[in-house]
VOBA-1610 file (N, C-alpha, C; in pm, whole numbers, padded with zeros to 5 digits, always signed):
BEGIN
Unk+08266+04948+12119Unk+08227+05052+12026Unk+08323+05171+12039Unk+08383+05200+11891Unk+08485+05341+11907Unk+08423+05501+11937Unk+08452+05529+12023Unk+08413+05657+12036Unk+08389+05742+11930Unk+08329+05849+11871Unk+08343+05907+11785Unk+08403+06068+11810Unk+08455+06088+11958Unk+08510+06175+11968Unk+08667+06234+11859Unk+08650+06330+11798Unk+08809+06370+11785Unk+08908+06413+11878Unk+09039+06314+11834Unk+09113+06357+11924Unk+09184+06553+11930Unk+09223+06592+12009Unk+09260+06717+11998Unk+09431+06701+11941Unk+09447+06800+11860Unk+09585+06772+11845Unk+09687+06830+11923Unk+09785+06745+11977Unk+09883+06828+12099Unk+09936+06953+12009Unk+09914+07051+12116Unk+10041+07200+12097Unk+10113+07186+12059Unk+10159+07286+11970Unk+10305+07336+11896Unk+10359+07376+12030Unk+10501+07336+12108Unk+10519+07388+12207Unk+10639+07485+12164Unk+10692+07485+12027Unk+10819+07551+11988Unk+10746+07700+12012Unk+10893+07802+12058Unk+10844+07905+12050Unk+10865+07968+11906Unk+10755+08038+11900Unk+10747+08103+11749Unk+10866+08178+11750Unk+10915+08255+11814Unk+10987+08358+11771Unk+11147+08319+11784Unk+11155+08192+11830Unk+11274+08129+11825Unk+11329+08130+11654Unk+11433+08125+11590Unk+11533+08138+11508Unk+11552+08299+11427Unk+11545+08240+11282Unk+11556+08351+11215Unk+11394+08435+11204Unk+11408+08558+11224Unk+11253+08598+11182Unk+11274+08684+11070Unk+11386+08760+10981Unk+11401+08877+10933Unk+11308+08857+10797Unk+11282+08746+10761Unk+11179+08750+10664Unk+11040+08751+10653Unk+11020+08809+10795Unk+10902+08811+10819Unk+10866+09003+10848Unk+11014+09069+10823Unk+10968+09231+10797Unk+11061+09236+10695Unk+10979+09365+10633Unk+11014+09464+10492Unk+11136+09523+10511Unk+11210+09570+10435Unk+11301+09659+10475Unk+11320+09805+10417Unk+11354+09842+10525Unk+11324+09995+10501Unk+11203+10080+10572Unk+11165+09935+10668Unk+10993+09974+10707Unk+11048+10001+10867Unk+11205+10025+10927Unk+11179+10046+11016Unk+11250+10179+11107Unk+11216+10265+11198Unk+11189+10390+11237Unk+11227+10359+11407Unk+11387+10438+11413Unk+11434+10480+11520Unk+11356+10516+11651Unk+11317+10423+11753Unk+11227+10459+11855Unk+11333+10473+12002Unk+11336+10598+12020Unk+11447+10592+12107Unk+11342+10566+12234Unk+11197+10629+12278Unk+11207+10694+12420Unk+11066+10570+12468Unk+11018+10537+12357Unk+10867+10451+12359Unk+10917+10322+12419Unk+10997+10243+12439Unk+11057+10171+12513Unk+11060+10159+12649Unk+11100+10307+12691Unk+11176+10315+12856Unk+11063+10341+12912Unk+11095+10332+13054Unk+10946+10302+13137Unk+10880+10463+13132Unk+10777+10452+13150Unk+10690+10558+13173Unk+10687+10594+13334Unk+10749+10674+13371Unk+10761+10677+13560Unk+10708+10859+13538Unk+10757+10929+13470Unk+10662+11060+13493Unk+10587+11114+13417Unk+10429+11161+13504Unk+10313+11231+13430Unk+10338+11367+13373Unk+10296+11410+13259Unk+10282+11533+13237Unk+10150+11569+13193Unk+10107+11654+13260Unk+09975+11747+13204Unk+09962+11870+13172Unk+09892+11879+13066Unk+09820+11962+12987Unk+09673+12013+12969Unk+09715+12099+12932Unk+09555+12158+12923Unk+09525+12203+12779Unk+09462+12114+12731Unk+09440+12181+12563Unk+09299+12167+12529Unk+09219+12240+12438Unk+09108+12285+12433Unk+09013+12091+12354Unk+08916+12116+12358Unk+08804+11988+12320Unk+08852+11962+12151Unk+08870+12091+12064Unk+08897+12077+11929Unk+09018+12023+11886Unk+09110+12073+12000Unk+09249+11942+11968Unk+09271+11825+12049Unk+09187+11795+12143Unk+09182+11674+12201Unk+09176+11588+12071Unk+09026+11613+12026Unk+08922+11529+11908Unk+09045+11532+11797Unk+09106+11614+11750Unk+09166+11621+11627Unk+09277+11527+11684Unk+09335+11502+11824Unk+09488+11399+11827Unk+09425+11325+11846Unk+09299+11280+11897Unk+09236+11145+11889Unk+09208+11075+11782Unk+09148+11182+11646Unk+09095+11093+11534Unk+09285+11077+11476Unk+09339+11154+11504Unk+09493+11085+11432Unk+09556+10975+11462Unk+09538+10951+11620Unk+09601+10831+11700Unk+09487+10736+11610Unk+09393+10741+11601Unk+09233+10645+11596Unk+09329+10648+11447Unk+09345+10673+11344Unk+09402+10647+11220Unk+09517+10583+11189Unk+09605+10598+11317Unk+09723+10514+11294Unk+09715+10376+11414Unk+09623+10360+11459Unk+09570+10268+11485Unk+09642+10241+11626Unk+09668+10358+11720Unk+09750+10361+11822Unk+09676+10415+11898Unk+09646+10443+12109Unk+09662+10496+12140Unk+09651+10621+12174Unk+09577+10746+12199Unk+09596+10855+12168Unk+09744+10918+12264Unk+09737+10856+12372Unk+09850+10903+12482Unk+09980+10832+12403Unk+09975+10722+12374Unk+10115+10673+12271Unk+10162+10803+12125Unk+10007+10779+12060Unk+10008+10851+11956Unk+10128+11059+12030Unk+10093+11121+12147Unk+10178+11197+12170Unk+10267+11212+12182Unk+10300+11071+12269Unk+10441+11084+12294Unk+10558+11044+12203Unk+10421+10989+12120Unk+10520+11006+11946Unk+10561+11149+11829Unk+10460+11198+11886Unk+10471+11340+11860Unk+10585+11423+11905Unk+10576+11407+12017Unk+10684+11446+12103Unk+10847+11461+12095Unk+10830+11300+12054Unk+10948+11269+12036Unk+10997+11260+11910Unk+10929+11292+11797Unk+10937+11297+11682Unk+11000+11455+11670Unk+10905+11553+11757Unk+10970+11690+11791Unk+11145+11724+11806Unk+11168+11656+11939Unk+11233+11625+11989Unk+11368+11588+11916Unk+11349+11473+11831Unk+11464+11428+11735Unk+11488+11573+11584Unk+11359+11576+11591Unk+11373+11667+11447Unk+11454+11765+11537Unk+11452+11810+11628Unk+11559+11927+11671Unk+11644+11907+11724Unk+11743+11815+11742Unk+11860+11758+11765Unk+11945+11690+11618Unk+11829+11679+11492Unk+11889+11668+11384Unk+11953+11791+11320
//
């Protein structure tokens, strides 16, 4: 009597990101990240009041990042605009 189990199908073992990918982004959709890359080795703190905590939180919470990423995008967004 045949089992009526299904068999599982073996893994794709290719890696996805192996060949060409460029048609898989827009162009024009992409934005100079110089510093978000390099390791994070020093803390900085701040002291800023509960009303701008909440206000960089619901912004990070909107761009769907992070709130500590979301700054140091800020930051560095600063940063470039004044070296431009």
């Amino acid at each position: 009597m045949k089992s009526s189990k299904k068999t599982k199908k073996k893994s794709d073992n290719r890696d996805p990101l192996a060949g060409d990918l460029t048609h898989l982004f827009k162009e024009g959709g992409w934005k100079q990240v110089r510093f978000e890359l390099q390791p994070k080795n020093k803390t900085l703190t701040v002291r800023v009041s509960d009303d701008l905590l909440e206000a960089v939180k619901e912004r990070a919470k909107e761009a769907g990042i992070e709130y500590q990423r979301w700054v140091r995008m800020a930051l560095e967004h600063l940063v470039e605009k004044k070296a431009s």
